[in-house]
C-alpha positions, 0 to 999 in steps of 0.5 A: 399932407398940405403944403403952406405954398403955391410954388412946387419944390423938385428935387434930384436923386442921387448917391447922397438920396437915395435910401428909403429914411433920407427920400422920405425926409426929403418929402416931409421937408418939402419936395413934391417932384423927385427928379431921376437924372439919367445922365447918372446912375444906372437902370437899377438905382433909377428902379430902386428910387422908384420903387421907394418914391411909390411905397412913400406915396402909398404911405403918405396918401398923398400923389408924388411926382417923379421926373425922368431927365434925359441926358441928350446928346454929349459932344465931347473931345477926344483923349490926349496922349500925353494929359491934359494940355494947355492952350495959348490965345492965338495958337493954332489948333485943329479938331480932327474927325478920325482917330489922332493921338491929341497933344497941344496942336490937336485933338479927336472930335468924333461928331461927324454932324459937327463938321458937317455943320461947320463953317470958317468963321464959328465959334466952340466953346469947350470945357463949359464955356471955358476955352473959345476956338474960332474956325478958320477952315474946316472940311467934313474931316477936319476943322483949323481953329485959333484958340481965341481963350486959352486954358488948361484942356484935359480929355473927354471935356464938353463942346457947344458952338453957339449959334450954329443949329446941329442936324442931330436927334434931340434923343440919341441911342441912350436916351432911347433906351433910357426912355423906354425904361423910364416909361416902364416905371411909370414915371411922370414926367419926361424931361428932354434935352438939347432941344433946338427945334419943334421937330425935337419935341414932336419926335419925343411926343411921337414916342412917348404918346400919353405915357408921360407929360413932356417936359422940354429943357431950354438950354439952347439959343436956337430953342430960345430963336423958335421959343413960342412954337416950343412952348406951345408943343411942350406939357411943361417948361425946364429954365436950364440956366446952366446950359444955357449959360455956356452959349449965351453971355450971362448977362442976358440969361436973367432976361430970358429966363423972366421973358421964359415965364412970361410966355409960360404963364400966357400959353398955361404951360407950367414952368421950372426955374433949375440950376445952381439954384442954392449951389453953395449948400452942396458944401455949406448948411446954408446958402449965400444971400445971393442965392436965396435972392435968386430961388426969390425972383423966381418965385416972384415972377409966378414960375411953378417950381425951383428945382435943386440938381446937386445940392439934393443929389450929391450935397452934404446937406440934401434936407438942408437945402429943401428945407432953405428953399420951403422956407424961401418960397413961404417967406416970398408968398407972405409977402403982400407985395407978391400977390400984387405982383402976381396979379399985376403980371397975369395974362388976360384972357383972349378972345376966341377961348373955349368954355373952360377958359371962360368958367375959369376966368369967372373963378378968378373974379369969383375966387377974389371977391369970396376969398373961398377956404379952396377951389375944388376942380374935378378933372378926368385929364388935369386940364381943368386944373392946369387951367384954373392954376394959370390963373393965380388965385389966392385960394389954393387949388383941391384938384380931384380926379379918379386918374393916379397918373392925372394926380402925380402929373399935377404935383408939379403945377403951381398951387395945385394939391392934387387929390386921387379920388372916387370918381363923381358920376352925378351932381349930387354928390359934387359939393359934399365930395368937394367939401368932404375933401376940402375939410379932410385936406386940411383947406377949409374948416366947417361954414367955409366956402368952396368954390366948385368947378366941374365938366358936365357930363362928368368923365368927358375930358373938356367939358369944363362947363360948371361953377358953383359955391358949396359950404364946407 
């Protein structure tokens, strides 16, 4: 099944996507990656998901992806005994470590790392962003505030303090044994949350190994202060604009999001755009124009894939949604005017590269003057494939590989459609696998070229070393 775009679509599952008939309308509309949400659902839903995803697999002949997000660590307040309370500006509230009954003058926070973090002068944000404390005096127990922005509080509601770097995991006991559960299904992708430093990253990579790919969410300004070091630690990259948006003004978000893609397409790191992407279609059967414009520049700016969160997972209208953002993402590559963005944004290529920078630098120039029906790479770890895929040809990348695991994980990458095939071990029979594979695929008819790249000796990860042009 080909797709008619370069840009992937994920998609999460949830109560309104979970049986057999609505996750394979879901694939038919356009969703390469399913998304697993752990900070819902149970073992067994996420079992059952994944059980379906893969007889689809097996089903359609085609790799899918599946991600599982974790959900990091949830700093909430306490109970209040009498409901919820209302918060005047400039009142006195106090944050208290031990157990209180919480009423209009205080409530339980029961994070010993937040005091411990604490000093006068910081500011909490609570409910999303919704009530703002200012800390006057604070101790390891106990934090005095004046309420800064009032509103109505009820129990067990969020707690972000922006700029202030907490000294926590990034995985707490949950997401460990989320973890090790996911990585019992055999999920491709792990997305980690609450990162605010490389240690966070390398602790996950500690843990998963070479199980699955990482995919690390950017949600925290202090993640945003050690951006390159993160990104460069990271297989692929999640914009969790949401998140991201309760801690830093809004208006700087757009910003950040386009300096985010940026950076991911110079290091080769792919990345996806998420959150509130086509929010509206959760209750309506089409988007505002707004939105639309939004899943657009994403697009345009060369990210690797949107993702839709609840508009897919608890929407009324989950294939609905898909199908809008299909119709987007094509709209925006017909576009002449988004080729030329896209080449006018790429990376060039710095000195010091390795010999598979260099083969693929010369399929970019290569690519552009055949204007080639596809460019075949054969890849045993998918990094040629990511590599050719950073440089944004026109033509569409056939990645072939022997590796299931390698072909799932390229579901996510731009341009990629990702083949699981017989292994190639001599140079004979490379152009009419590449060939073979670029017709039955639906990418090249008889008398059109492919351009072919490969490593020599084959099997050996990074020994990308071979360009050549085969006839389809």
């Amino acid at each position: 099944m080909r797709r008619s775009r370069q840009a992937k679509i994920v998609a999460t599952l949830g109560p309104a996507s979970s049986d057999a008939a609505t996750i394979e309308r879901l694939f038919d509309a356009g969703v390469d990656v399913f998304r697993l949400n752990f900070s819902h659902g149970s073992h067994d839903d996420h079992a059952a998901r994944v059980r379906i995803l893969r007889e689809l697999e097996r089903a359609k002949g085609r790799p899918v992806g599946i991600l599982a997000d974790l959900q990091g660590p949830k700093l909430r307040v306490g109970t209040f005994a009498g409901g919820p309370v209302q918060l005047q500006p400039g009142q006195a509230f106090r944050l208290v470590l031990g157990e209180v009954a919480g009423d209009a003058t205080q409530v339980r926070l029961p994070h010993p790392e937040i005091f411990a973090a604490l000093q006068p002068g910081a500011h909490l944000l609570l409910d999303d962003g919704r009530i703002e404390l200012r800390v006057l005096g604070c101790d390891a127990g106990q934090a005095d505030c004046e309420v800064v922005v009032g509103g109505m509080l009820s129990e067990r509601k969020g707690v972000n303090l922006p700029g202030t770097l907490l000294p926590i995991s990034a995985l707490t006991a949950k997401d460990r044994a989320d973890l090790d559960f996911a990585l019992g299904l055999g999920v491709d992708w792990v997305a980690l949350s609450f990162v605010q430093r490389p240690d966070d990253v390398a602790e996950a990579r500690a843990l998963i190994a070479n199980r699955a790919n990482i995919v690390v969410k950017l949600e925290k300004p202090q993640a945003i202060e050690q951006l390159e070091p993160i990104v460069e630690l990271a297989d692929a990259v999640m914009v969790a604009r949401g998140d991201l948006g309760v801690e830093l003004p809004a208006e700087r978000v757009p910003a950040i999001q386009k300096r985010i893609v940026r950076l991911c397409r110079r290091l080769g790191r792919p990345v996806i755009v998420a959150t509130q992407m086509l929010e509206s279609m959760v209750h309506s059967p089409v988007p505002t124009r707004a939105e639309a414009s939004d899943v657009a520049t994403a697009v345009y700016d060369g990210a690797d894939a949107v993702m839709l969160s609840a508009e897919s997972a608890s929407g009324r209208y989950p294939v609905q949604a898909v199908t809008m953002m299909d119709r987007i993402i094509r709209q925006v590559e017909s576009d002449p005017q988004y080729r030329q963005t896209i080449d006018d944004s790429h990376a060039a290529a710095r000195p010091g590269g390795d010999v598979t920078e260099a083969v693929c630098c010369a399929m970019r120039r290569a690519s552009a003057l055949l204007e080639p029906a596809a460019i075949a790479c054969f890849t045993s770890s998918g990094h040629t494939s990511l590599r050719a895929a950073r440089e944004r040809p026109k033509s569409p990348v056939l990645s072939l590989t022997p590796s299931l695991q390698v072909a799932r994980r390229l579901s996510l990458v731009w341009g990629v459609h990702s083949v699981h095939t017989v292994d190639v071990d001599d140079g004979e029979h490379l152009a009419e696998v590449a060939t073979d594979t670029a017709r039955r695929e639906g990418f090249a008819q008889p008398g059109q070229a492919v351009l072919i790249i490969a490593g020599l000796p084959f099997g050996s990860p990074g020994t990308t070393n071979l360009m050549r042009i085969g006839v389809a």
